[in-house]
C-alpha positions in Angstrom: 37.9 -28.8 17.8 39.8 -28.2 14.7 38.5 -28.5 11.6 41.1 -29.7 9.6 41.3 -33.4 11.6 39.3 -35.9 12.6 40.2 -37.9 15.6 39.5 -41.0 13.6 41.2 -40.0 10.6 44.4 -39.8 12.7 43.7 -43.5 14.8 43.4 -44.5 11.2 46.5 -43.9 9.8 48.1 -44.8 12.7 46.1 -48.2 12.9 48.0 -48.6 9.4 51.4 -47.8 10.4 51.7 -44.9 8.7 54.0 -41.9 10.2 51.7 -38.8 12.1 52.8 -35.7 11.9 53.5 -33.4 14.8 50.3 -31.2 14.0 48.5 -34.6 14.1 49.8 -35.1 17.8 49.0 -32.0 19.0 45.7 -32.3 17.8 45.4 -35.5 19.4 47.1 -34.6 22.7 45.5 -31.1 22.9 41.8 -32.5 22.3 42.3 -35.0 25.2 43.2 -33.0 27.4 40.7 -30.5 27.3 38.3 -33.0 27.2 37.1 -32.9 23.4 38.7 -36.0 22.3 36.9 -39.2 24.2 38.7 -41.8 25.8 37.3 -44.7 23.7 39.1 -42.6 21.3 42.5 -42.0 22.8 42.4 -45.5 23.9 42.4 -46.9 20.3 44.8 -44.2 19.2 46.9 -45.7 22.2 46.7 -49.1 21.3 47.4 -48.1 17.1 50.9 -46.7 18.6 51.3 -49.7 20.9 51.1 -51.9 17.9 52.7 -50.0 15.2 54.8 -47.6 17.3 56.4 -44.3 16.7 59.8 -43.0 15.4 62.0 -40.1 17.0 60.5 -37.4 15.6 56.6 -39.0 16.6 57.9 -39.6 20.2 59.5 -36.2 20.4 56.4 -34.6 19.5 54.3 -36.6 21.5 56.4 -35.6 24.6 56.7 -32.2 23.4 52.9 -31.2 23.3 52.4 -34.1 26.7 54.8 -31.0 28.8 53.7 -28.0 26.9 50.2 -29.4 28.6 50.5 -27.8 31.5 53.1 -26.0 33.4 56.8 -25.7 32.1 59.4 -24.1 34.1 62.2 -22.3 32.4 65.4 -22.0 34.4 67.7 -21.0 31.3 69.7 -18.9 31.8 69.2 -18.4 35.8 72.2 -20.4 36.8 75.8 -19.4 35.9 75.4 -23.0 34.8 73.9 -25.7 32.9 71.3 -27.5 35.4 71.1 -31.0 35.2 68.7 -33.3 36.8 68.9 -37.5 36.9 66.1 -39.8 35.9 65.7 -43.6 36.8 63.5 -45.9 35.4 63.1 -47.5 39.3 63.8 -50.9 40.9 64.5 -52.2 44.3 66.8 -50.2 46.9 67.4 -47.6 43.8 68.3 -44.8 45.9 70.6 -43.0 44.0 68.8 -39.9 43.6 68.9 -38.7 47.1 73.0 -39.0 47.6 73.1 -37.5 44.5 71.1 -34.6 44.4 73.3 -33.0 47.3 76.6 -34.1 45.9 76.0 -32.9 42.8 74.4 -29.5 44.1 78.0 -29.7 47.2 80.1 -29.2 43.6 78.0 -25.9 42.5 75.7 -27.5 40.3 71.8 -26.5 40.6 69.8 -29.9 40.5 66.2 -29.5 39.9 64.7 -33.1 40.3 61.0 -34.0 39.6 60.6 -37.6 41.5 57.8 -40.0 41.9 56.2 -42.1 44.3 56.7 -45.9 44.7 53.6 -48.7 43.1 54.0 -52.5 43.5 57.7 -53.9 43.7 59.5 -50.7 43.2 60.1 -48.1 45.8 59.6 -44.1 45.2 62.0 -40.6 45.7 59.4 -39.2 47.1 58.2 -41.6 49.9 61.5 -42.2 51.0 62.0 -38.2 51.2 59.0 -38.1 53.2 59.7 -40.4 55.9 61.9 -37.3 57.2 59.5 -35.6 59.5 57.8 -32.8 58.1 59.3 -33.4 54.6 57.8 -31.7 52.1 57.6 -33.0 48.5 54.8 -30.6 47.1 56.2 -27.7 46.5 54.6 -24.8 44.1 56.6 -23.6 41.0 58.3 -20.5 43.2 58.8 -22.3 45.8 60.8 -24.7 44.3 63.2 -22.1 42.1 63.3 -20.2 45.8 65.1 -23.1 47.4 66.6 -24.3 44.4 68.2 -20.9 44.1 68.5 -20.8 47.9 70.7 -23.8 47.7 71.3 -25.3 44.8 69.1 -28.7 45.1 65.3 -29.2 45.1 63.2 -32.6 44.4 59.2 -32.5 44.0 56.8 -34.2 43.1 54.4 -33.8 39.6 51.5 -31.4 40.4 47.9 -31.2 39.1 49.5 -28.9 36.5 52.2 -30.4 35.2 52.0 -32.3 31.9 48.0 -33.4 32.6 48.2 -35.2 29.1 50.4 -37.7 30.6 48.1 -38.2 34.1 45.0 -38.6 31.6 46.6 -40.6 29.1 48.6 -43.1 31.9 44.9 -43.7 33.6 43.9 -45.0 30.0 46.8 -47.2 29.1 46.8 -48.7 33.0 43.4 -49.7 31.8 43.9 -50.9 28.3 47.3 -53.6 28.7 49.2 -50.5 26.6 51.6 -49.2 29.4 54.6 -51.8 28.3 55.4 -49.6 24.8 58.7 -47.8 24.4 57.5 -44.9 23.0 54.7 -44.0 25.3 57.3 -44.8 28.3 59.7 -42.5 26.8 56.7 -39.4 26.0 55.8 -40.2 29.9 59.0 -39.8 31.6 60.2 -37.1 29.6 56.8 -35.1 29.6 57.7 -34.5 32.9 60.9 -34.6 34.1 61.4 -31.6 30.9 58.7 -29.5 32.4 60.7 -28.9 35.5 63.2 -27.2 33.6 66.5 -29.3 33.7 69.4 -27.9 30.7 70.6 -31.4 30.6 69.8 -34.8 31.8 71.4 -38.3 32.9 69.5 -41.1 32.6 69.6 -44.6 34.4 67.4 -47.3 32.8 67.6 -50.6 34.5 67.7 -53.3 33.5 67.7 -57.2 34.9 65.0 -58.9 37.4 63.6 -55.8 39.3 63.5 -53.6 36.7 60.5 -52.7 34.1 63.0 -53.6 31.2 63.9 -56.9 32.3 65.8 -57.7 29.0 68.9 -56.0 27.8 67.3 -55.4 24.4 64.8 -53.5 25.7 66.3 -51.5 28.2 68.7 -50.4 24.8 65.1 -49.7 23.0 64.1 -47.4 26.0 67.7 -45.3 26.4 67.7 -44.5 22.7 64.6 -43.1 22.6 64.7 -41.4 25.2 67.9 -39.9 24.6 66.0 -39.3 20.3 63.3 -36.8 22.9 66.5 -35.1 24.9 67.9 -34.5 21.3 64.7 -33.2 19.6 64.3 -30.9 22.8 68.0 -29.3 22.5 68.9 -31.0 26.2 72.6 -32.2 26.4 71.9 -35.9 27.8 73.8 -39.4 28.4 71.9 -42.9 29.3 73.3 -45.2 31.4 72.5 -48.5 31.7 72.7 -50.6 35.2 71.5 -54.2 36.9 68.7 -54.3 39.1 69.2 -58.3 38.8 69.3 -58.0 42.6 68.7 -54.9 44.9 71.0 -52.0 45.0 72.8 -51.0 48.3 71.1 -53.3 51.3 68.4 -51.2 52.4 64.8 -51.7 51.1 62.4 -49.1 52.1 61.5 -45.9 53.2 63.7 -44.8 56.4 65.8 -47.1 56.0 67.3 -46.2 52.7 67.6 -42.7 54.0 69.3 -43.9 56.8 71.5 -45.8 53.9 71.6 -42.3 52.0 73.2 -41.1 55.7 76.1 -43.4 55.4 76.8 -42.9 51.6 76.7 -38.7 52.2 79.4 -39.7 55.1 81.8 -41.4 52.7 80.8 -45.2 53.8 77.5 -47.3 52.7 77.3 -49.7 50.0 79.8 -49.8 47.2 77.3 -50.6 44.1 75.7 -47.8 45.5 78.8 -45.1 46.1 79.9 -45.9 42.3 76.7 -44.8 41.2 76.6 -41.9 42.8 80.0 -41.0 42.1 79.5 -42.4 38.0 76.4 -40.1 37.7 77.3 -37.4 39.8 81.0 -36.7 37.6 78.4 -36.7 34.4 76.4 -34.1 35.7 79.2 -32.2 36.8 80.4 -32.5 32.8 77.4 -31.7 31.3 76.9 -28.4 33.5 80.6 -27.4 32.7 81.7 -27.5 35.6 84.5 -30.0 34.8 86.4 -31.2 31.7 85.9 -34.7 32.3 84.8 -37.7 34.1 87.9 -38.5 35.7 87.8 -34.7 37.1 84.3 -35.3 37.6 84.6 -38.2 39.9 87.3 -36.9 42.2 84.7 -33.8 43.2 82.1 -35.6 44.0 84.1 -38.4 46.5 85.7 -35.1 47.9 82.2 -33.6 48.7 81.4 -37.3 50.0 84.7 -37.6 52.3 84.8 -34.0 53.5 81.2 -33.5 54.7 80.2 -31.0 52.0 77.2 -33.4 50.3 76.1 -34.4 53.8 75.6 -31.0 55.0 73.8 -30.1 52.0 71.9 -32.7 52.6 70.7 -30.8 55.8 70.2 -27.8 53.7 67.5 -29.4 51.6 65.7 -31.2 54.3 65.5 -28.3 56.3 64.5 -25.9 52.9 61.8 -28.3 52.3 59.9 -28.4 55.9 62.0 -31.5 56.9 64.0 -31.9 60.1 67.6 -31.4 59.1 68.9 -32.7 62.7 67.7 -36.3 61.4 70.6 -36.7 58.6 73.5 -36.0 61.7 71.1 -38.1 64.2 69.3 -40.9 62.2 67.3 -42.2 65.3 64.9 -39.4 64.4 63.6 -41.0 61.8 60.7 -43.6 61.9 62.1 -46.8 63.1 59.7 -50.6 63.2 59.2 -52.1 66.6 59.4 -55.7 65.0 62.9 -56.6 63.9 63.5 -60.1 62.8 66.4 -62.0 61.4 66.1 -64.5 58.3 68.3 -67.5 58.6 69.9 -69.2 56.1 68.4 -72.5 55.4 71.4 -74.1 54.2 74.9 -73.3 53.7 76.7 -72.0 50.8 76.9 -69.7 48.3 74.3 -66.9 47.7 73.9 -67.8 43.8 70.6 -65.2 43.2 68.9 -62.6 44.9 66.0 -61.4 42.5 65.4 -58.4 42.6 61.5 -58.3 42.2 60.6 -60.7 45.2 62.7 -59.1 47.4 60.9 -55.7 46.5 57.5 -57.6 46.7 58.7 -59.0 50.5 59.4 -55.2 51.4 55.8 -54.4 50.2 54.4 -57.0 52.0 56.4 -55.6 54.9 54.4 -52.4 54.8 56.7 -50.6 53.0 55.0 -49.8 49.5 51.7 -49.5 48.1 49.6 -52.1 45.5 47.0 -48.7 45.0 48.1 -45.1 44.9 45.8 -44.9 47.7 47.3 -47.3 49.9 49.0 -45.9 53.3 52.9 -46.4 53.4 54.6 -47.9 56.8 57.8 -45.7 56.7 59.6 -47.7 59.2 59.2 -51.1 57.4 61.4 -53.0 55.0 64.5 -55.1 54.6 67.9 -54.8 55.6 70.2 -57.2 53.4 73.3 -59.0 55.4 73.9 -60.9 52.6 74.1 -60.2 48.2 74.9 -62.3 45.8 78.3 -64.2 45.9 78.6 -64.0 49.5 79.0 -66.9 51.4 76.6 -68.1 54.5 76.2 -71.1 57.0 73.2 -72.2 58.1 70.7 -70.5 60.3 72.9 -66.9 59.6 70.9 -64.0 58.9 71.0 -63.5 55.4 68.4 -60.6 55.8 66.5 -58.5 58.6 63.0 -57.6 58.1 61.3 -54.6 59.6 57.7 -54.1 60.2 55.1 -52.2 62.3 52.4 -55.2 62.3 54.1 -58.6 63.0 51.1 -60.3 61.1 52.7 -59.0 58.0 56.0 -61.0 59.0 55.3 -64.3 58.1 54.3 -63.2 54.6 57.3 -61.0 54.0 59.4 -64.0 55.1 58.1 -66.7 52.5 58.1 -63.7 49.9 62.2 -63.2 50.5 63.0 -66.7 50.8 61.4 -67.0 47.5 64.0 -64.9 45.9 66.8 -66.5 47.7 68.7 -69.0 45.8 71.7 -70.9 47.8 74.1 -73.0 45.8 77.7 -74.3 46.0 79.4 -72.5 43.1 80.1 -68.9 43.2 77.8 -67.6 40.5 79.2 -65.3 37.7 79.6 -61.4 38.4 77.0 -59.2 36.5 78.2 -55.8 35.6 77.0 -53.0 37.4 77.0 -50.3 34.6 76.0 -52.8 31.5 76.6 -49.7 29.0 76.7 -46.1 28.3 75.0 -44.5 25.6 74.8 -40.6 24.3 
């Protein structure tokens, strides 16, 4: 250990709001992760941040040192150009990521994405990826640049070596009520999404009843520091901000939002969904420079939607990955529940709310997600939305179909959705999809 600090000289100043400086992090970051700093240590330098905070420069070192933790991938310079990946903070049914990656990669854009795994209400990249048989999600670094290179779109999971500051120091804050802070939010993402190497990144914080950032205010907080980090780290970035007031797209879980990834790849699915895809894909094509602008942008990526192109990359993935590639042009390959049951309408009218969280919770219920990272996933299970909010419904129509393996898990999964089903007579006001756009 260094001796020019003291671990609780540092949770001292920071205990009194003062400003660290980025030798001061390291320290801090560095010590922890080899193991020389205690956690009854890092948890009250934790909680000093969680009260007092950190400004841009704090957070950038923070997530700076967090990915220079472990393994970093370079891919400057491999790619005639820029690669961008996408981030989303998570909510229900948010399966952008997997249209996206293969319509952005369709236009000749190399899309290195680092995913995660589903816990509680929301559901994860990764899980969904790996209800494709034989999907695999762990790839090792050259593995990953080989099919990236190979063609053009890769998404994996975090290993045991990438940023281990951020596994260490996430087990301590899940443990100490400090997870809900901005800046350690920000450090976390970014720690690892950096580490795999992206030139440029578009963000998607949510915001509304599913999402982390449940207020709009917040949700701001979060996109501006996260876009200070991509700043601080030279990476060309914008930040959308979206509603996850109800679910996006009508599938919830696993297989079936792949099957839902299916339809949007083939030019149909979901509308909130396409525009999303089709928003963030025309981004990323503009921040690689592969097109001027947005409007450019967006008519490449519904052409690689309508003609085939993203769909049949797709294939390519899967199939690069381990994954069976005949399941995205014959969906009844993938994993499919033996109980199927509609939920009726128990009045008529108007769909005035959907929210977002209970219908997640239902899914999970369902069998779909996991309460511990040790829980076993039901691929097939989940929730198939006939009706959103603002449609109208008569009594004893399905406003929902629930899937699930066990039929004991029904009856809960039931009360759960009917819980976040509200039924009115007026036509409730339309929430934006895209809320706002910062760079």
């Amino acid at each position: 250990m260094s001796p020019n600090f003291l671990p609780y000289e540092i949770i001292f100043k920071k205990r009194n709001g003062r400003r660290l400086d980025r030798d001061e992090i390291e320290f801090m970051v560095g010590g922890f992760t080899r193991g020389d700093i205690p956690d009854y240590q890092m948890a009250a330098f934790l909680m000093a941040v969680f009260f007092h905070g950190m400004d841009d420069a704090e957070t950038a070192a923070l997530t700076q040192e967090m990915m220079a933790s472990g393994e970093v991938l370079d891919l400057h310079g491999r790619f005639p150009v820029r690669t961008v990946d996408k981030h989303s903070t998570g909510g229900v049914g948010d399966k952008v990521s997997l249209p996206l990656t293969p319509a952005v990669a369709a236009c000749g854009v190399p899309v290195p994405m680092m995913s995660g795994r589903g816990l509680g209400h929301t559901g994860g990249t990764l899980d969904k990826l790996e209800s494709i048989p034989g999907f695999r999600t762990n790839l090792s670094k050259d593995e990953f640049v080989q099919v990236l290179s190979r063609v053009g779109g890769a998404i994996i999971g975090q290993t045991d070596k990438i940023a281990p500051a951020d596994r260490k120091m996430y087990a301590l804050r899940d443990v100490t009520a400090t997870v809900d802070c901005i800046p350690l939010i920000a450090a976390s993402i970014l720690s690892k999404k950096l580490a795999a190497g992206p030139e440029a990144l578009v963000l998607d914080v949510k915001t509304g009843h599913g999402a982390f950032m449940q207020t709009l205010a917040d949700s701001k907080r979060l996109a501006r520091a996260m876009l200070g980090i991509c700043r601080k780290a030279g990476r060309p970035a914008v930040c959308f901000i979206t509603d996850m007031e109800q679910p996006l797209g009508r599938a919830i879980g696993n297989a079936l939002e792949i099957r839902e990834t299916i339809e949007c790849l083939s030019g149909e699915g979901p509308a909130d969904l396409r525009e999303l895809v089709v928003t963030f894909g025309a981004e990323m094509l503009k921040l690689a420079g592969r097109v001027k602008n947005s409007e450019e942008g967006r008519k490449a990526i519904l052409t690689v939607l309508s003609n085939g192109q993203a769909r049949r990359k797709f294939a390519e993935i899967v199939e690069a990955q381990g994954g069976d590639p005949k399941a995205i042009d014959d969906p009844a390959r993938l994993p499919a529940a033996r109980h199927v049951v509609a939920v009726e309408a128990p009045k008529s009218g108007v769909v005035q709310r959907l929210a977002a969280r209970d219908v997640g919770v239902a899914s999970l219920l369902l069998g779909a997600g996991r309460t511990r990272a040790s829980d076993k996933i039901d691929f097939a299970a989940g929730i198939v939305l006939a009706k959103k909010t603002g449609d109208r419904v008569k009594k004893g129509e399905p406003v929902a179909w629930l899937h699930a393996g066990d039929p004991a898990r029904i009856p809960d999964g039931r009360a759960r959705f009917l819980a976040a089903l509200k039924i009115g007579a007026g036509r409730p006001k339309k929430r934006k999809l895209i809320w706002q756009i910062l760079k």
